[in-house]
N, C-alpha and C positions, 0 to 999 in steps of 0.2 A: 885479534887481540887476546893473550892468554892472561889467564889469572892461575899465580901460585899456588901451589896446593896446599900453603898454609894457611892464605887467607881465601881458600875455597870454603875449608874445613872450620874457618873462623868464622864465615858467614851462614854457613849450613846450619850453624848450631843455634843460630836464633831462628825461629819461626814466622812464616809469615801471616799476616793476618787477613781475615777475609773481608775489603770494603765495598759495603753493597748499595749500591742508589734502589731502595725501590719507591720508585714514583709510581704507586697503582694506590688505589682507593682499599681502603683493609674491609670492605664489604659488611655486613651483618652477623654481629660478636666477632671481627675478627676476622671470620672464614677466608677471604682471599688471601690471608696471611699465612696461613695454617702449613700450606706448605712448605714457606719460609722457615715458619718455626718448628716442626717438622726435621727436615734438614740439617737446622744448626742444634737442636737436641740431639740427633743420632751420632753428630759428630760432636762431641762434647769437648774436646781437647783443642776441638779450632777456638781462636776467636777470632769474633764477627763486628764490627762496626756497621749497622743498618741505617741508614740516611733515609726517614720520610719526610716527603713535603705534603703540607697543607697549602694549596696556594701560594704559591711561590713565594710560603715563608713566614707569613702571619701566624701561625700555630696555633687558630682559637677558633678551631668552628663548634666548640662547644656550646653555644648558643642559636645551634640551627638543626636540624634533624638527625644531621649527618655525626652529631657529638659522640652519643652512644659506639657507635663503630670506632671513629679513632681512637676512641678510650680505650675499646676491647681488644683495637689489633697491636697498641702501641703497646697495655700490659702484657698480653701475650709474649710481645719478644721482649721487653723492656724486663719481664719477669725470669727470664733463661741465665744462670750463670755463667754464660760465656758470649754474652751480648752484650754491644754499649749501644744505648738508642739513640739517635740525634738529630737534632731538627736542622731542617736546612733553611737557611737565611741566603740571600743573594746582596752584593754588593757593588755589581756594575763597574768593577774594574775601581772601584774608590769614590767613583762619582758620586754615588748615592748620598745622603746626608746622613753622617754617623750616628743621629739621633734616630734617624728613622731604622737603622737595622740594628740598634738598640733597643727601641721598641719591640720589633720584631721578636731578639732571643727573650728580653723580659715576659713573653707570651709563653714560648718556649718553657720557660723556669716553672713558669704557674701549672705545669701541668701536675707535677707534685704532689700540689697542696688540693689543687680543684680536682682531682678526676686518681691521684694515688700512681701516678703515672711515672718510674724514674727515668727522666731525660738525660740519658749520659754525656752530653754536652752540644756542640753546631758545628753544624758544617757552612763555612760560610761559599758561596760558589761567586763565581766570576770574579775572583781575588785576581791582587796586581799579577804579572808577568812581566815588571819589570821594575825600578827599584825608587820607584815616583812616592810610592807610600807608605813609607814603613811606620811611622809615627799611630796612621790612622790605623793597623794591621793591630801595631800593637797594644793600642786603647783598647779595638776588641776583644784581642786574645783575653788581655787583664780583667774585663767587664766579663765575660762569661765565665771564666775562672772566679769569680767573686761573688756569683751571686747563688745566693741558695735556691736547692731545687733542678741548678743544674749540676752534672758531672765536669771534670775536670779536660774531656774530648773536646778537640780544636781541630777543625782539616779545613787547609785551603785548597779551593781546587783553582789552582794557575791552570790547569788544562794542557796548555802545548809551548810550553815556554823560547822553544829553539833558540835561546843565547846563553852561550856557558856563562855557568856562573850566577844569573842573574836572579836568581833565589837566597845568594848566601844570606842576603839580610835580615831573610824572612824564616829561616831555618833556626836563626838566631835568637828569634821571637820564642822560641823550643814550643810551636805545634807538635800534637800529636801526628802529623803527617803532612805533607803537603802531594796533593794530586798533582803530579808536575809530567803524566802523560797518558794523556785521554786522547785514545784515539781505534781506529778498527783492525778488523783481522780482516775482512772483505773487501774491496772497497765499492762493490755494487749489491744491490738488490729491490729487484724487481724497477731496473729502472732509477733507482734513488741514490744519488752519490753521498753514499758512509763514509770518506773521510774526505771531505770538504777541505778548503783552505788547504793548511799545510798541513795536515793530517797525511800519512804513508803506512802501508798496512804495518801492522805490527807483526815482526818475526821474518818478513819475507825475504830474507838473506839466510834463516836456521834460525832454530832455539837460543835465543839467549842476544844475539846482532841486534833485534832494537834497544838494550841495554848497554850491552859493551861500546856499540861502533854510536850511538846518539846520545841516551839518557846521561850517562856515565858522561859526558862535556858536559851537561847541560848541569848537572846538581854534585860530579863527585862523589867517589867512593864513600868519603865519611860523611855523605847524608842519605845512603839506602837505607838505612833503617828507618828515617822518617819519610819515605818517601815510598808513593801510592802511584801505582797502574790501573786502570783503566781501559778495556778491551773491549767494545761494542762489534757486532756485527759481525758473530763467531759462529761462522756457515760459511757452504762453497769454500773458496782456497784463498790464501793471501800468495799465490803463488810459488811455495815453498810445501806445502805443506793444506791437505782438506783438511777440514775442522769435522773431528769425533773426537772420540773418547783418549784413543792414544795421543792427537795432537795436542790434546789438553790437558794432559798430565804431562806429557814432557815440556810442552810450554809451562807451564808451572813448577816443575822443577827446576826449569832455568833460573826462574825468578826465583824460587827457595834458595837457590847454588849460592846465589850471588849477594843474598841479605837484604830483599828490599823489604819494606815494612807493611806493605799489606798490596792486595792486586784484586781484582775479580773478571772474570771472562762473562760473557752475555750477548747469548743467540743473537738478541735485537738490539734496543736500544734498554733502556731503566724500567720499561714498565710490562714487560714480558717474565716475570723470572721463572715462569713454570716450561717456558718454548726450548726445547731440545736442538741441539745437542747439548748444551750449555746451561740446560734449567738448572737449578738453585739445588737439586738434590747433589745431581751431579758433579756441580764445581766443589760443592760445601767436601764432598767426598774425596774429589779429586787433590783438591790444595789440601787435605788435612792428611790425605797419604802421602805428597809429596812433602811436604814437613816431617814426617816418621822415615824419609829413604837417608 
């Protein structure tokens, strides 16, 4: 599938952005984080959306031991000019009752005023993939946008949508992003199947093939800019290509080429970001030179 080289050059010129799940614990003042923030300092010109979860979403363990630390690790990057912080809420595909992941982001909001902490908006995870709920999609969006203490960041993560099209509604809702493909570069390790379901390695045709020949049905040209990848289990080979240094700068220039709105690669799974070849120095490095080619 070729793309013109007017709208190569029309998509090259936006940048893309770095979105990070880190699901790890930010340790004492911070320190597990450090390297994170670290990374998104030396590269100042990226920007980063960072996703922590508190228990799968609550965002208030400030009233247990463990308060101190989320407080230090969340100002630490929540304080970087080129970071939006963002709690993650989960929504069970709509099921959940929208009062209770209401609850949830209003935990989120408070971290503000309690602890000086800027929450740059929610991620909500286990969002629709398919077009059953738009109504409740869009109470959230507007409820988080509304309320003070949080930022204006909204990302759903649909995760593997595989039916064209079937996001227009929710694009329409204008997220900051929607995660519309979560999925691996490996698809083994140590025994463990990394792209389960209908998950299929990412790239494994060349740079740029799970874009052009899959994503590209599924969300459309004119929604790459709001639209977020997802690459776990960036080791061994997707059989096209092992995972180092070179295969993850031209994997990520593909995705700069083409306009999409933010991506991030990851050794493991969300709670590794220091594990090589993919650690957090590295990508932050790699995706912000592949934005300057």
């Amino acid at each position: 599938m070729r793309f013109s080289l007017l709208s190569l050059c029309a998509a090259s010129a936006a940048a893309t952005d770095l979105l990070l799940p880190l699901y790890t614990y930010p340790g004492t003042n911070g320190a597990s984080w450090s390297s994170v923030a670290s990374a998104l300092s030396s590269n100042s010109a990226l920007s980063a959306t960072v996703i922590i979860n508190v228990s799968n979403g609550p965002g208030d363990p400030f009233g247990t031991t463990d308060g101190p630390a989320w407080a230090a690790g969340g100002k630490l990057l929540a304080d970087l000019p080129n970071v939006s912080l963002v709690g993650y809420v989960h929504c069970t595909r709509c099921q959940r009752a929208i009062a209770d992941v209401k609850a949830d982001i209003a935990k989120w909001a408070s971290w503000k005023s309690s602890q000086g902490v800027n929450v740059g908006g929610i991620f909500i995870d286990e969002s629709p993939n398919d077009g059953s709920c738009v109504q409740y999609m869009s109470e959230l969006t507007q409820y988080i946008r509304s309320l003070d203490g949080l930022g204006d960041s909204v990302v759903y993560n649909a995760g593997f949508p595989a039916t064209p099209n079937i996001l227009d509604s929710y694009f329409a809702l204008n997220p900051t992003y929607i995660s519309a493909f979560e999925t691996c570069w490996s698809p083994t390790s140590n025994g463990e199947d990394l792209c389960d379901g209908s998950y299929t390695p990412y790239d494994q045709d060349g740079y740029g093939t799970s874009i052009d020949n899959v994503l590209k049905d599924w969300v459309g040209t004119e929604n790459y800019a709001k639209t977020a990848i997802l690459v776990h289990g960036f080791h061994g080979t997707n059989g096209f290509a092992t995972a180092n240094s070179e295969s993850l700068l031209s994997a990520s220039e593909a995705i700069v080429a083409r306009g999409i709105g933010a991506a991030v690669f990851t050794t493991n799974h969300w709670i590794t970001p220091d594990a090589a070849p993919a650690d957090i120095q590295t990508m932050a490095t790699t995706l912000n030179a592949a934005n300057k080619k």
